[in-house]
N, C-alpha and C positions, 0 to 999 in steps of 0.2 A: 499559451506557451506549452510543449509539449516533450516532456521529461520523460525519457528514457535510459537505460542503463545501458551502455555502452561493452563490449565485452570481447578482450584480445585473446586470438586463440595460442597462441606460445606456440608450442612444440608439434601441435594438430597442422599446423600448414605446413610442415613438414612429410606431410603423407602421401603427397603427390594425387597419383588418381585414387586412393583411396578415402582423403581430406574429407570428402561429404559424409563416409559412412560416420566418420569420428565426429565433425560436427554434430551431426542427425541427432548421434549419442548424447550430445551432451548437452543437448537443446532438451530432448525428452527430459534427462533427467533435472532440469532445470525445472522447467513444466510439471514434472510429478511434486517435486518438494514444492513449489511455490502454489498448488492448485487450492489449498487453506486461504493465502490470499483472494483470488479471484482471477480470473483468464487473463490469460498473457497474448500478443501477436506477437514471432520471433522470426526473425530475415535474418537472413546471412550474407555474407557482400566482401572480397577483397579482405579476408582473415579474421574478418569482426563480424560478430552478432550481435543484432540490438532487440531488447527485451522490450517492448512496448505494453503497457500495461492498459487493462480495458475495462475497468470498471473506476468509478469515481473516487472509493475511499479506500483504495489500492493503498498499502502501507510499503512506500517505497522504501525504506530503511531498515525493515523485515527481510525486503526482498535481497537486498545489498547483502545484507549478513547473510541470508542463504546461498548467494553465488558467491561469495566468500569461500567456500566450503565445497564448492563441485569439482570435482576434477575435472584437468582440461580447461580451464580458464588459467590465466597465465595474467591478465590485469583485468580489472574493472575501472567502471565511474559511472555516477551520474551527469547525464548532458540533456542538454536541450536540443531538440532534434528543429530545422531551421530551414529556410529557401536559401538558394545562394545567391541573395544579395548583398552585396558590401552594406549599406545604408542599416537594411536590417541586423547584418551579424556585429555591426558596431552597437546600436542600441541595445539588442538583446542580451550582448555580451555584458554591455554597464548594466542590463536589468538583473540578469540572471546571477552574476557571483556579487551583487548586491553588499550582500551581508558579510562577504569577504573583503573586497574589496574596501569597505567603510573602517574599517577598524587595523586594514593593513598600511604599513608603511613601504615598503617596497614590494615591486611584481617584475614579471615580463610578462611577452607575448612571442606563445610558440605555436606557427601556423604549419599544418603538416595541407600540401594540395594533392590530391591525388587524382582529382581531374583537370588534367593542363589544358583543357579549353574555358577555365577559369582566366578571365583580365587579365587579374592581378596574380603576382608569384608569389611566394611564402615571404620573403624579405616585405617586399610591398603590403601586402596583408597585415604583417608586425607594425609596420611603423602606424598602417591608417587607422587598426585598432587600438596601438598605442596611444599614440596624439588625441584621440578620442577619450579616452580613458584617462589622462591624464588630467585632460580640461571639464572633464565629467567630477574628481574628485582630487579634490588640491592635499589633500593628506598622502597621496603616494608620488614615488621615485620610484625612477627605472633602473633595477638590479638585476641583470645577467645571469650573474653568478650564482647568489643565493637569495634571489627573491623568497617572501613570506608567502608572497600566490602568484601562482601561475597559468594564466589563460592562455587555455589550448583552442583554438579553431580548426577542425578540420572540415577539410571542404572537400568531398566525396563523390560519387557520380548524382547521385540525385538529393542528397543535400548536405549543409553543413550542418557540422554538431558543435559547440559549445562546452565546456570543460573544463574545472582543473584538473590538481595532478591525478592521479588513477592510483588505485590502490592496488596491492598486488594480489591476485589468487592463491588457490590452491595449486596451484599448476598438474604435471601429470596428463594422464590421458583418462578419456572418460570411461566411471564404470560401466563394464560391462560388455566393452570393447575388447578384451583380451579373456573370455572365456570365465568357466566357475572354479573357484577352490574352498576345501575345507578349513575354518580354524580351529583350531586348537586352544579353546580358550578356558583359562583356570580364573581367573579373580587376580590374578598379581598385576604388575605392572607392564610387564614386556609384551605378552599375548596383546594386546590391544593396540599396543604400536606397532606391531608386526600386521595385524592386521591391515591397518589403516596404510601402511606403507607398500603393500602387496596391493591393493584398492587401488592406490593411484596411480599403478600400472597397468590399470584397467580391468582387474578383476572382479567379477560377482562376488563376495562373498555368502557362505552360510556357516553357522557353528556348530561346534561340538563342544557339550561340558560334561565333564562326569563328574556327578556328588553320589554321595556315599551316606546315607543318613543310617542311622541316627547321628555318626561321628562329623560330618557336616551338617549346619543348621537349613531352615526356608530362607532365613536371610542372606545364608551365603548365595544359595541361586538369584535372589530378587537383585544383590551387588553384579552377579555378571548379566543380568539383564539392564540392569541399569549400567554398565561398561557398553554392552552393545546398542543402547537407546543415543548412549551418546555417540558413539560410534556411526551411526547409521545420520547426523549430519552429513558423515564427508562420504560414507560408503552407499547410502540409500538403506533398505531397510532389508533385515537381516532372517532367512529360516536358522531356529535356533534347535538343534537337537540333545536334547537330555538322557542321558544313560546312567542309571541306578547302577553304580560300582559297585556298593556295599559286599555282596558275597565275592567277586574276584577278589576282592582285598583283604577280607578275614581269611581267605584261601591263602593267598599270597604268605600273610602272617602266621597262620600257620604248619604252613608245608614248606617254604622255603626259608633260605638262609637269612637270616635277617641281613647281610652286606649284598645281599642281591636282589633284596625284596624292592628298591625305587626300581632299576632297571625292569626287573619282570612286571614290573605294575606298567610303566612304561611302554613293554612293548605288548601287552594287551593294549593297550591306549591306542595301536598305531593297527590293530588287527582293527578293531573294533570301526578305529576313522575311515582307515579304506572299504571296509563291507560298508560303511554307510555311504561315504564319500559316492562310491560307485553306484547306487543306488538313486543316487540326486544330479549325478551327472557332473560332479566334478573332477577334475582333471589332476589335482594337485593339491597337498595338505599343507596347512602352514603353522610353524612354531612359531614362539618366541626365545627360542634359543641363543646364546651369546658364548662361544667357544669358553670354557675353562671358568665360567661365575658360577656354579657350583659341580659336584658333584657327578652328576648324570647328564652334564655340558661338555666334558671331555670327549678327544678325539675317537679314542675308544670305546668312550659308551655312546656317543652318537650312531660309529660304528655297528654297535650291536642294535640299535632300535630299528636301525634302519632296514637291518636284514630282513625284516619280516615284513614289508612295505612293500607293496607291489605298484605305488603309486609315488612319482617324487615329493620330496618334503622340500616347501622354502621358507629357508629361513634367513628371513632379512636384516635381524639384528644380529647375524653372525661374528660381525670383525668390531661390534659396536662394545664400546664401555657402558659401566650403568648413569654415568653423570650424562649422557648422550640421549640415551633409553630414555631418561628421567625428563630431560628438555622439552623431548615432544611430546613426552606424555601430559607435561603441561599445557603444551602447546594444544593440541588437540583437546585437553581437560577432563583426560581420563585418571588422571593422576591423584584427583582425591579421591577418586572414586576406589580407587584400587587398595589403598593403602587402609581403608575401614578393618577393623578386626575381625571378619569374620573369615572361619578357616576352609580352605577347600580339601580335596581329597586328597591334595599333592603332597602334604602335610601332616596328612593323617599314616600312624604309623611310622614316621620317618626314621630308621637307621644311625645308629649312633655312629658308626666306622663304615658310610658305605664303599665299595668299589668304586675307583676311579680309573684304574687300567685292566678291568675286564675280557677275557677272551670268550670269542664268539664262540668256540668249539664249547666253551662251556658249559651254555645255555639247554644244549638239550639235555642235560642230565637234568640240570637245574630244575628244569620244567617236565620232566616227565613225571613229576608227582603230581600234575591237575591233567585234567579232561581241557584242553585248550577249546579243541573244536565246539566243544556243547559250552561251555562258559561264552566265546562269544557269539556264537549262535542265541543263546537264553539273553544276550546284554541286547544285543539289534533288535532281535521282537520285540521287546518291551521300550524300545526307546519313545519321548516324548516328543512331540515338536511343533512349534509354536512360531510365529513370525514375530518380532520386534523392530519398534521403529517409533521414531521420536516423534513423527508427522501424521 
């Protein structure tokens, strides 16, 4: 019998003539996270991919939970891949959901054909593997509505699969389809779902952190490697760039105003991302900003960070609440990760009354007490960087 994973492309057959490149995508990337497994053969056929696995002690429920997590998948399941004979997809059907079928009290049968030079039609199909199934196992009834299991047959051009119901994906488009961008990632909470939600719009991700030691700890960086380790399930796996703040910040502190000192730290942060950014080939930087949750979130300090960006900034969690933010960060299970006590740089020094309606003409007086150009020129040479990845 021959068990395969079944996999609905969503939003990808939407691409028209360009549909192959996106699947292509997101077959690779399936095949790169699953290669710890063992080799995969992957076909594509009429919107669905089937992941056939080629070695014997293949951990099929490994593999589940990794296509779980790809973007560009929109549903899965495991099916048993079949001849299309009636005779057989009746027996195989009572062998295969076995263990479901035995313990359940109601089912249906949902036949999708998609080769009409199949006999029999989807109605016909129902009842013959009903009637079979029923006389196969006298603890079930036929419920419609809300069956306990539901056997799916699909019968294909060159064969049927077997099934129940499919679980949902990550849905999205696959990475890496839609170009590179920078993140912007501190240790909190939002940066990681900003991430992960730029990703499923088909972007590469790489990052950027800036610690500042002594006043950040080693542990604060091993929490945002450990944010992007987890991250790199859904996004693949991450270059992470490190930049020693430390002196921009004791400058900051003491040359500027202290109601000014988050923004100008800030907008070093977005000098600093684009010279790197541009250097890696990315396109676009990403916060995790959320209009008006603190401070340096305002429409006017956004205003001012931006000015010195020669590259766009997306920020996904823009219109989002933090009880929203919070959801998916569970969801995704960045969420404990984030919330550990250790402090990053964004936090160091923080301003007891800062500016929240700042003017941009401001700024150059502001900052004409540092060496801007040599500050981030001295932060880029020295950065570190290092690839992360949970696989």
């Amino acid at each position: 019998m021959k068990e395969i994973i079944l996999i609905k492309n969503g939003e990808i057959a939407l691409k028209g003539l360009n549909r192959s490149t996106f699947e292509d995508a997101m077959i690779k990337n399936i095949r790169r996270r699953m290669a710890h497994l063992g080799k995969v053969d992957a076909k594509k056929a009429q919107s669905t991919v089937t992941i056939e696995p080629k070695d014997e002690f293949f951990d099929m429920d490994a593999a589940c939970d990794i296509v779980s997590k790809v973007f560009g998948v929109s549903a899965f399941c495991r099916a048993c891949e079949i001849e299309k004979d009636m005779e057989t997809i009746k027996k195989t059907a009572a062998e295969y959901l076995k263990n479901q079928l035995s313990f359940a009290k109601t089912f249906k049968v949902l036949a999708k054909r998609s080769d009409k030079k199949f006999p029999l039609t989807s109605p016909e199909i129902c009842r013959e593997v009903g009637g079979y199934l029923l006389s196969k196992y006298h603890n079930l009834s036929v419920d419609v509505i809300d069956p306990e299991v539901s056997v799916v047959i699909e019968v294909r051009d060159k064969f049927a699969y077997i099934h129940s119901a499919q679980t949902d994906g990550a849905g999205g488009i696959p990475t890496g389809t839609g170009g590179r961008a920078m993140l912007l990632i501190s240790g909190g909470i939002d940066s990681p779902v900003a991430g992960y939600m730029m990703a499923k719009r088909g972007l590469e991700l790489s990052a950027i952190h800036f610690a500042s030691p002594p006043y950040t700890s080693e542990r604060a960086l091993e929490k945002v490697k450990d944010l992007l380790r987890q991250m790199t399930h859904y996004t693949g796996r991450i270059k992470l760039y490190t930049v020693c703040f430390t002196k921009i910040q004791e400058q900051i502190r003491d040359r500027v105003k202290e109601e000014y000192s988050t923004l100008v730290m800030r907008r070093f942060m977005m000098r600093i991302a684009n010279k790197i950014a541009e250097k890696n080939g990315s396109l676009a930087l990403i916060t995790g900003e959320s209009l008006g949750q603190v401070a340096s979130q305002t429409l006017p300090s956004i205003q001012c960070t931006d000015a010195v960006s020669t590259l766009p900034t997306f920020r996904p969690l823009i219109g989002m609440d933090k009880e929203e933010i919070v959801a998916i960060s569970r969801k995704i299970e960045t969420f404990d990760i984030s919330v550990q006590p250790f402090e990053d740089c964004c936090t160091v020094f923080t301003p007891k009354h800062p500016k929240t309606k700042p003017n941009l003409s401001d700024f150059e007086k502001v900052e004409s007490v540092m060496d801007i150009e040599a500050l981030v020129n001295e932060a880029v040479e020295t950065v570190e960087t290092e690839f992360v990845s949970a696989f």
